[in-house]
C-alpha positions as CSV (number, residue, x, y, z in Angstrom):
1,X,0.0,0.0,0.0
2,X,1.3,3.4,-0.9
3,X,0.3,6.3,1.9
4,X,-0.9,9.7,0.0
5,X,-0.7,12.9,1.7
6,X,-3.5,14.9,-0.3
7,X,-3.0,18.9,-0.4
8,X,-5.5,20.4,-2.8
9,X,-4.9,23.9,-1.8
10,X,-6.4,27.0,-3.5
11,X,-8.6,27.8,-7.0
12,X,-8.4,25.2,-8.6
13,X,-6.2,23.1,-6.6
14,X,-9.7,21.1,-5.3
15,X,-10.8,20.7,-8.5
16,X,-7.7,19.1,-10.3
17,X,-6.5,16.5,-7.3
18,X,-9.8,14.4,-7.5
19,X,-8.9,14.0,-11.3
20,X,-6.2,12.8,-10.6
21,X,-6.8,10.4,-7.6
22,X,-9.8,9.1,-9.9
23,X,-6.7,8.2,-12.3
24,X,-4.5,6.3,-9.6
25,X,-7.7,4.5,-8.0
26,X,-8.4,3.1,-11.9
27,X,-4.6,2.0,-11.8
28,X,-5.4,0.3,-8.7
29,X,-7.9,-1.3,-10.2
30,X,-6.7,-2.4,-13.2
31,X,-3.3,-3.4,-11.9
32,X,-4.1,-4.7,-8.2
33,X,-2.2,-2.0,-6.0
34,X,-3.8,0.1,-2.8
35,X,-3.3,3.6,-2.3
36,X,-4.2,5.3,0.4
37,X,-5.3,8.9,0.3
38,X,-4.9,11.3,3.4
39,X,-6.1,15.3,2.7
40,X,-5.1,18.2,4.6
41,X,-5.1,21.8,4.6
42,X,-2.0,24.1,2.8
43,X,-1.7,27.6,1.4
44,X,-4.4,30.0,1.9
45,X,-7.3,26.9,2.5
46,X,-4.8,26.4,5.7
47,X,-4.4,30.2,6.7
48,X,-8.2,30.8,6.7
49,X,-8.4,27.9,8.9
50,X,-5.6,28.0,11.1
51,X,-4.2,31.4,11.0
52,X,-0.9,29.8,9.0
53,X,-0.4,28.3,5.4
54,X,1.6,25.1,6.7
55,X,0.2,23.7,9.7
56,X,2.5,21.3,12.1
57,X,-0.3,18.8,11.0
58,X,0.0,18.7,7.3
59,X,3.8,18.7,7.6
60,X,3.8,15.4,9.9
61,X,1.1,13.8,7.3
62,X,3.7,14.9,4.9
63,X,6.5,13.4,6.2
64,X,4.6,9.8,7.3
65,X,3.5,9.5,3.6
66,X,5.3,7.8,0.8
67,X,4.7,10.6,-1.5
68,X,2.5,13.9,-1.7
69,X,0.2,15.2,-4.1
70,X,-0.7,19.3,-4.2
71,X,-3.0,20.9,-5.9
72,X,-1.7,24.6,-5.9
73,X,-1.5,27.1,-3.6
74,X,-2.6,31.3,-3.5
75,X,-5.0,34.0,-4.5
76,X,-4.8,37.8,-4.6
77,X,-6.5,38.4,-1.2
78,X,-3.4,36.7,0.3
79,X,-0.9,39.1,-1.3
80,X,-1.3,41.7,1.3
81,X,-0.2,39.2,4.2
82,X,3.0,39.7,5.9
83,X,4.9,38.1,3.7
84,X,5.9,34.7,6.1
85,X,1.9,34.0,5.7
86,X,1.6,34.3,2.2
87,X,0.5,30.9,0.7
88,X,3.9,30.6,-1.7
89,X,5.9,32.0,1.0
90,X,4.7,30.4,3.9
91,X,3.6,26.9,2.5
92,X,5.8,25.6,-0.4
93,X,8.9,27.3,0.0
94,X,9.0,26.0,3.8
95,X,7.3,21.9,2.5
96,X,10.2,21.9,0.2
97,X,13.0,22.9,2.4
98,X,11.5,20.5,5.2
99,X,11.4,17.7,2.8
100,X,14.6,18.3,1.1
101,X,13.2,18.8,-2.0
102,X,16.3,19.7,-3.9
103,X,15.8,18.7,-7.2
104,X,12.7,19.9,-9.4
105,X,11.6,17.5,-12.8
106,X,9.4,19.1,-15.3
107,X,9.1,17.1,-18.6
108,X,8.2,19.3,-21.7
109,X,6.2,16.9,-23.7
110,X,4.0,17.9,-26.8
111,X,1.8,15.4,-27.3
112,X,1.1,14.6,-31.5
113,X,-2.4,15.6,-30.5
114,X,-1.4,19.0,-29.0
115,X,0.3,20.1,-32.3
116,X,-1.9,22.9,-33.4
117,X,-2.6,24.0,-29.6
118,X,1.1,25.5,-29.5
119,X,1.3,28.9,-30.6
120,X,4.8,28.1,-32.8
121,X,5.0,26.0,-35.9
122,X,4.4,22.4,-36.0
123,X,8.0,22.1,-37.9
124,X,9.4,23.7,-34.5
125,X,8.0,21.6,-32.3
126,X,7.1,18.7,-33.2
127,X,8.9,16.4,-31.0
128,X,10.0,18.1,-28.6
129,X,11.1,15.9,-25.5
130,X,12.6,18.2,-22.7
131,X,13.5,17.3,-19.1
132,X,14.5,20.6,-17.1
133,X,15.7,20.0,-13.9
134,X,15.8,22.9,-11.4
135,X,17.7,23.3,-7.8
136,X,14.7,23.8,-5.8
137,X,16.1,24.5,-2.4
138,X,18.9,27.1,-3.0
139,X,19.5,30.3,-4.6
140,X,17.1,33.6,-4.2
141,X,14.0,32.2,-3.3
142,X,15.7,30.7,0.3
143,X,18.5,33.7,0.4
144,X,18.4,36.6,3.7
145,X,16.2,39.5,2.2
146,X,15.4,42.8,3.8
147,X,14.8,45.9,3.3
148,X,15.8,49.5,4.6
149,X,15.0,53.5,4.5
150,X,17.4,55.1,2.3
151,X,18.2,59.4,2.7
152,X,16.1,60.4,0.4
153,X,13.0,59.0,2.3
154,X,12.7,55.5,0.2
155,X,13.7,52.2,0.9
156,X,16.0,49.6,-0.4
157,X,15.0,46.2,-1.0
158,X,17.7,43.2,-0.8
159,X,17.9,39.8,-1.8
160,X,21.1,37.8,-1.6
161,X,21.8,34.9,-3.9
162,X,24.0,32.3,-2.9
163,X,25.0,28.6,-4.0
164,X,27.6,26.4,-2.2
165,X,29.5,23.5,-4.4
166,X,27.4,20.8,-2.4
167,X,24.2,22.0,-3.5
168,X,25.5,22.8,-7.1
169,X,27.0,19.0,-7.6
170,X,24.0,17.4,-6.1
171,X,21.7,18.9,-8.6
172,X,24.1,18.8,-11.5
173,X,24.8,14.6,-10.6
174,X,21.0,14.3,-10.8
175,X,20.5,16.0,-14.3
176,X,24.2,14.0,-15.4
177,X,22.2,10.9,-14.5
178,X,19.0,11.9,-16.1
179,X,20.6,12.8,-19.6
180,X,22.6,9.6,-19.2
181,X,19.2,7.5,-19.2
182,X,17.8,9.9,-22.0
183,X,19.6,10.9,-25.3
184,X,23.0,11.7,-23.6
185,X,23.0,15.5,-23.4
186,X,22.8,18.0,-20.8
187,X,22.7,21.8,-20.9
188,X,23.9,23.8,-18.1
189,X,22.4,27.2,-17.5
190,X,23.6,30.0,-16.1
191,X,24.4,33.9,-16.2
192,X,28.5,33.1,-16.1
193,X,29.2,36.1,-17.7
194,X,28.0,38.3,-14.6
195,X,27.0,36.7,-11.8
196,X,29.5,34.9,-9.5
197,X,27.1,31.8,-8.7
198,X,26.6,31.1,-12.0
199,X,30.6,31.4,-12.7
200,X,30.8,28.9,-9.4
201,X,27.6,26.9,-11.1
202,X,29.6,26.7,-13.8
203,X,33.3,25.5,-13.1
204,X,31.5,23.1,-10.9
205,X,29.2,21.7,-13.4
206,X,32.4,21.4,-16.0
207,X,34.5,19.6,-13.3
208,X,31.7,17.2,-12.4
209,X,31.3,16.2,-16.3
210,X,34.8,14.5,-16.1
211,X,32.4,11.8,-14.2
212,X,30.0,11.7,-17.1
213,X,32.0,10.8,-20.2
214,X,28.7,9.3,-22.1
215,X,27.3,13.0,-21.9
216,X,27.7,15.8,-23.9
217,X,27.4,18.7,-21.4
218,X,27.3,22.7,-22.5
219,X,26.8,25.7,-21.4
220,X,24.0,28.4,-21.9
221,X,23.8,31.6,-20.8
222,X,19.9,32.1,-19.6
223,X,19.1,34.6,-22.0
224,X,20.3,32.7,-24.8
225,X,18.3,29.6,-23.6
226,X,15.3,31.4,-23.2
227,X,15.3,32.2,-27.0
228,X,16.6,29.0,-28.1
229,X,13.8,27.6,-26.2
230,X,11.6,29.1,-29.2
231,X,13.9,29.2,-32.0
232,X,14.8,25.8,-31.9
233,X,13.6,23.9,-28.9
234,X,14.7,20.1,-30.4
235,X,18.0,20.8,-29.6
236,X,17.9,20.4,-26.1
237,X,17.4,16.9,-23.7
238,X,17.9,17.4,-20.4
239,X,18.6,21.1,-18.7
240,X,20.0,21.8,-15.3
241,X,19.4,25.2,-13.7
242,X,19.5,26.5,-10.6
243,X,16.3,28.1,-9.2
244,X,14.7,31.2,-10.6
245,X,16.2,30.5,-13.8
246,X,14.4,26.8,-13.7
247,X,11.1,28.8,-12.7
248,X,11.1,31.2,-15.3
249,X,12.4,29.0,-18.1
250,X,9.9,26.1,-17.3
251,X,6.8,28.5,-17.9
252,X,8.3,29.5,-21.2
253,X,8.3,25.6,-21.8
254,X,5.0,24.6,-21.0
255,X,4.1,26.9,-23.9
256,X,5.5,24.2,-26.5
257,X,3.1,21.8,-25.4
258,X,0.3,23.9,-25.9
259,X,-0.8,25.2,-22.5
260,X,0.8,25.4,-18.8
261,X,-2.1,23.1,-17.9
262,X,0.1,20.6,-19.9
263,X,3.4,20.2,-17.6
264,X,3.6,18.1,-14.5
265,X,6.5,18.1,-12.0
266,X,8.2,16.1,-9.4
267,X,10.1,17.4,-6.8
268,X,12.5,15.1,-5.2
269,X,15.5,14.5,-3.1
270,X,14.6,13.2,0.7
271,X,12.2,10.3,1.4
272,X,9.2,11.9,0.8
273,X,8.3,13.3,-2.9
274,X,5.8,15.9,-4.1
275,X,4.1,16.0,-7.5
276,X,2.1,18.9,-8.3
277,X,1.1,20.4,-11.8
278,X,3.6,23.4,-12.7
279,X,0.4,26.3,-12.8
280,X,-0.6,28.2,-10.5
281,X,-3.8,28.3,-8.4
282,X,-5.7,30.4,-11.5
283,X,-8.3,32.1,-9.2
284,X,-9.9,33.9,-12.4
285,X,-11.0,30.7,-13.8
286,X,-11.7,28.3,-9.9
287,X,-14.9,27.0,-9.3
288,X,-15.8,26.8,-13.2
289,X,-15.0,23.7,-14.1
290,X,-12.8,24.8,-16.9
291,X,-9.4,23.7,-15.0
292,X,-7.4,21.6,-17.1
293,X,-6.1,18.7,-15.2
294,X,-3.8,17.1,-17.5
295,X,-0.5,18.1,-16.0
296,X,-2.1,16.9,-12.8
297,X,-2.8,13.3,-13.6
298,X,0.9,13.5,-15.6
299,X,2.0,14.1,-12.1
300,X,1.1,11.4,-10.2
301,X,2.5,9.2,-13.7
302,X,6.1,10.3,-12.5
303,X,4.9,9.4,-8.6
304,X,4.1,6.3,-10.2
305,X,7.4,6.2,-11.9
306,X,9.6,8.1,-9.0
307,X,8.7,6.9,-6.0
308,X,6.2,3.9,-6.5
309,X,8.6,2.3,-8.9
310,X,5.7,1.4,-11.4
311,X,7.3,2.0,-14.5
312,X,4.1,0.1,-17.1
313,X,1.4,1.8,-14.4
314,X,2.9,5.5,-15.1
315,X,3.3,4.9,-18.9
316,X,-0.7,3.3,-18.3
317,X,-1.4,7.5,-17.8
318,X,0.9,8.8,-20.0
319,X,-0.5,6.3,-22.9
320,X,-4.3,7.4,-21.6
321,X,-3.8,10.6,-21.8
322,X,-2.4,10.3,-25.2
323,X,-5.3,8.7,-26.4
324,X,-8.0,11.1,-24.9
325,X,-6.1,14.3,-26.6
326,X,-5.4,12.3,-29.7
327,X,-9.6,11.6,-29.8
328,X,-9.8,15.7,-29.7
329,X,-11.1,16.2,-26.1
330,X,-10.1,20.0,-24.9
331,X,-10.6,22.0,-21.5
332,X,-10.7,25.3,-22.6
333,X,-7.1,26.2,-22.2
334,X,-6.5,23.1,-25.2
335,X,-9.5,25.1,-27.5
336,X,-7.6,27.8,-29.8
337,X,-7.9,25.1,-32.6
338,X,-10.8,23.0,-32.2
339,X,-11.8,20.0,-30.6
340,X,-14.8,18.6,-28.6
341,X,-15.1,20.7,-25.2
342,X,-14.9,18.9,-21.7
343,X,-15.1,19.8,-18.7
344,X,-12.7,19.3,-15.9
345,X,-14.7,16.2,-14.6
346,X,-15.4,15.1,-17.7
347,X,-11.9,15.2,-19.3
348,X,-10.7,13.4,-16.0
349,X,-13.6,10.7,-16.5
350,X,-12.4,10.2,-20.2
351,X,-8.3,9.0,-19.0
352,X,-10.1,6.8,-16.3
353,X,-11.7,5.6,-19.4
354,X,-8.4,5.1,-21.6
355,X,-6.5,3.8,-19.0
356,X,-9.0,0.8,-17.8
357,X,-9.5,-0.1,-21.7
């Protein structure tokens, strides 16, 4: 039996996670397994409830679990919070450090039956097979920052960025490893030419290769990968990057698979795993069924993969899902060129329905 911390969250967070549970219970059935689901409060569901976005509560249920799955997490009426209460602030960044979540996977896959939803040419990407790996734990997002007055009445905001060689090799070994088990290449991003963690990032990443002789590794500065991501995004396999880099260049991503509701994640690194769709929380859109839940039921295909160690069960989803966009079914994000409109529920009831065929 497989334990399952359950964290819906915000917006749409309740309305994607029961897709994708309804996906792993008809894996149960089909292939004889037992998970067992366990929900709890995080992000701004939490702080309307208990006055904090991460209770003690949902992190023990965390950490007794075999894996987690989260919905998403925020909404503009939390943005005026101090900012240790804010959902993002207060919930994930705090669940990934306590978990030592280092490492970050987001597959960029366009499905054949996605072609037309992308906004570039077909000849661009079609085929396009990326696996970005982002350091999740280190770098801006978990530096000091503060602020102070300045003379002229004003303030001055600071964040400090900062990378040690431990937490550079133990992301860069990951994606080495990755790439090894793909097509054999790995791009390194970074901003060497100015910033002195990325020229660390980099001499580390370089000496590390000498491990890796079966990879090709390069280097790319971030602005240079960000338009290479759209001029020619077939070049690339696997990409390491450290941690705002890997946020921002993973939303520019999802964009070659035709919508953000398109790209799952994994984040791993300690005993206890986290999958989670790569969107946001998309308050504008909650409570209208219109919530695509794809990247969420392509989520709990890598728990499947990652951490249940189901290798035919995860590619059982993957292969559904295939089958249910290839038969033209679209949420609304999918619509730009046709199809036959489903709802949330219903485009979760249709990969149920591939995946017990």
């Amino acid at each position: 039996m497989f334990k399952i911390a359950v964290l819906p969250g915000d917006g749409i967070g309740v309305e994607i996670v029961p897709e994708a549970i309804k996906a792993l219970e008809a894996i149960a059935q089909k292939y004889g397994h037992e998970f067992q689901f366990t929900e709890a409060l995080v992000g701004g569901a939490a702080y309307d409830t208990t006055g904090t976005p991460l209770p003690v509560e949902t992190l023990d249920l965390c950490k007794a679990s075999d894996a987690v799955l989260l919905g998403a997490i925020g909404a503009p009426k939390y943005d005026t919070l101090p900012v240790h209460l804010r959902p993002e602030v207060g919930a994930l960044l705090p669940l990934r450090k306590e978990l030592q979540l280092f490492a970050n996977l987001r597959p960029c896959i366009l499905f054949p039956g996605l072609l037309a939803a992308s906004t570039l040419k077909e000849e661009v990407i079609s085929g396009v097979d990326i696996l970005v790996v982002r350091e999740l734990t280190g770098g801006l997002y978990f530096g000091d920052r503060f602020r102070e007055a300045t003379p002229d009445g004003g303030q001055k905001a600071t964040d400090i960025l900062s990378y040690s060689t431990y937490e550079i090799e133990r992301i860069a070994r990951f994606a080495f490893e990755a790439a090894g088990a793909r097509r054999g290449k790995l791009c390194s991003v970074d901003k060497a030419n100015v910033i002195e963690t990325s020229r660390l990032w980099r001499e580390t990443v370089t000496e590390l290769a000498k491990e890796y002789p079966q990879v090709e590794l390069t280097h790319m500065y971030v602005d240079n990968c960000s338009m290479q991501l759209i001029r020619n995004p077939r070049q690339f396999d696997v990409i390491v990057t450290e941690n705002m880099f890997g946020d921002i260049l993973t939303d520019e991503a999802s964009m070659l698979t035709g919508s953000i509701g398109m790209l799952p994640s994994a984040s791993i690194g300690g005993q206890v795993s986290l999958y989670e769709p790569s969107h946001g929380s998309a308050p504008d859109i909650a409570g209208q069924k219109k919530a695509n839940p794809l990247a969420t039921i392509l989520s709990v295909a890598m728990m499947l993969r990652y951490t249940c160690k189901l290798e035919n069960e995860a590619q059982a989803i993957e292969n559904a899902v295939r089958t249910v966009l290839a038969a033209g079914y679209r949420t609304p994000d999918l619509m730009e060129q046709g199809g036959t409109p489903v709802s949330t529920v219903e485009m979760g009831d249709k990969v149920v329905e591939a995946i017990l065929k």
